[in-house]
Legacy VTK file of the C-alpha trace (Angstrom):
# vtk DataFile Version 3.0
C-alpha trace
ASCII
DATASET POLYDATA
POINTS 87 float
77.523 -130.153 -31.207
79.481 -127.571 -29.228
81.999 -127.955 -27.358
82.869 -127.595 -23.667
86.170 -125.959 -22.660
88.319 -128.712 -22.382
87.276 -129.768 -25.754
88.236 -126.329 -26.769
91.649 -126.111 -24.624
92.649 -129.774 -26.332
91.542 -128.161 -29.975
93.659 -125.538 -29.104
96.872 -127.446 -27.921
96.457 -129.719 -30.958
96.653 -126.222 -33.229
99.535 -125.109 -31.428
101.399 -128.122 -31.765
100.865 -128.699 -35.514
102.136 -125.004 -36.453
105.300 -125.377 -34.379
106.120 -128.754 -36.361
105.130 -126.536 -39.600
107.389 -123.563 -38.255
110.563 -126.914 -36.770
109.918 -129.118 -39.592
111.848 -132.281 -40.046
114.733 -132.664 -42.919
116.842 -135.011 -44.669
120.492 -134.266 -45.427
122.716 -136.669 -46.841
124.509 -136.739 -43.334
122.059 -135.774 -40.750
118.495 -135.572 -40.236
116.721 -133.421 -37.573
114.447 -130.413 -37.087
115.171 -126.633 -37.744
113.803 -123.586 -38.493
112.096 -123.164 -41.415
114.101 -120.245 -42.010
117.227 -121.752 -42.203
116.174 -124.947 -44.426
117.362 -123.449 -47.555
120.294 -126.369 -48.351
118.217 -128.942 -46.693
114.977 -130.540 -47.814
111.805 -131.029 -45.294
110.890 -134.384 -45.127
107.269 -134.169 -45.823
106.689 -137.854 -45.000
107.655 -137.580 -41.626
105.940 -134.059 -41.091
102.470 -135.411 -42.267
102.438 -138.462 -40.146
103.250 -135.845 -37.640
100.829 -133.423 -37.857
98.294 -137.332 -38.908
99.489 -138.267 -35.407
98.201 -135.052 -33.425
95.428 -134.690 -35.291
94.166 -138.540 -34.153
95.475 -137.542 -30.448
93.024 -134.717 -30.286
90.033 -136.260 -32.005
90.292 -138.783 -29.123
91.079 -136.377 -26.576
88.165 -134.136 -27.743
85.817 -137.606 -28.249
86.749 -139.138 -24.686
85.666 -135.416 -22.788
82.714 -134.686 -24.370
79.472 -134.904 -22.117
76.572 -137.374 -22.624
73.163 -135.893 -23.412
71.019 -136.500 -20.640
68.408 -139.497 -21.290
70.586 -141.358 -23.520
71.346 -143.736 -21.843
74.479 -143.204 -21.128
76.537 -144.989 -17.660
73.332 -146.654 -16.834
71.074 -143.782 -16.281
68.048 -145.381 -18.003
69.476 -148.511 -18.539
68.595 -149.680 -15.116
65.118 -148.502 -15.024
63.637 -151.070 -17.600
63.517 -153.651 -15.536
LINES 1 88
87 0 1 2 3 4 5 6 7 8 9 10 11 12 13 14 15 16 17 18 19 20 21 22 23 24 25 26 27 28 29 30 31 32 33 34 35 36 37 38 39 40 41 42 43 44 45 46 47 48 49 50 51 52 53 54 55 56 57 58 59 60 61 62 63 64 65 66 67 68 69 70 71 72 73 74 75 76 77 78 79 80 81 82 83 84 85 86
């Protein structure tokens, strides 16, 4: 299967997205939760729960986003091409 280019652009996006959670992951403190840099997380720990039904979460986006634009082979059937014809 390849893949047109806004299969490839949505691939892309997805990518993007997950390393910028894995560079701003989410922690836990005792008194405040939020994101920072991963740099600075030293005293805090990264809530990996929450990062991997993040990264779960954008990975499912783009699968659909990547399913929904793909093109139909021609003479599959597909939209009623052939469909119509058998009559």
């Amino acid at each position: 299967m390849s893949l047109n280019a806004r299969q490839r652009k949505i691939i892309g996006v997805g990518i993007v997205v997950i390393v910028a959670m894995g560079i701003f992951p989410p922690y836990d403190n005792c008194c405040y939760d939020g994101y920072d840099f991963i740099g600075f997380l030293s005293t805090y720990e990264i809530d990996m729960t929450r990062l991997f039904i993040q990264w779960g979460l954008v990975t499912l986006v783009s699968g659909a986003g990547v399913l929904l634009t793909s093109q139909p082979k021609k003479g599959d059937g597909a939209h009623g091409s052939d469909s119509s014809k058998q009559a």
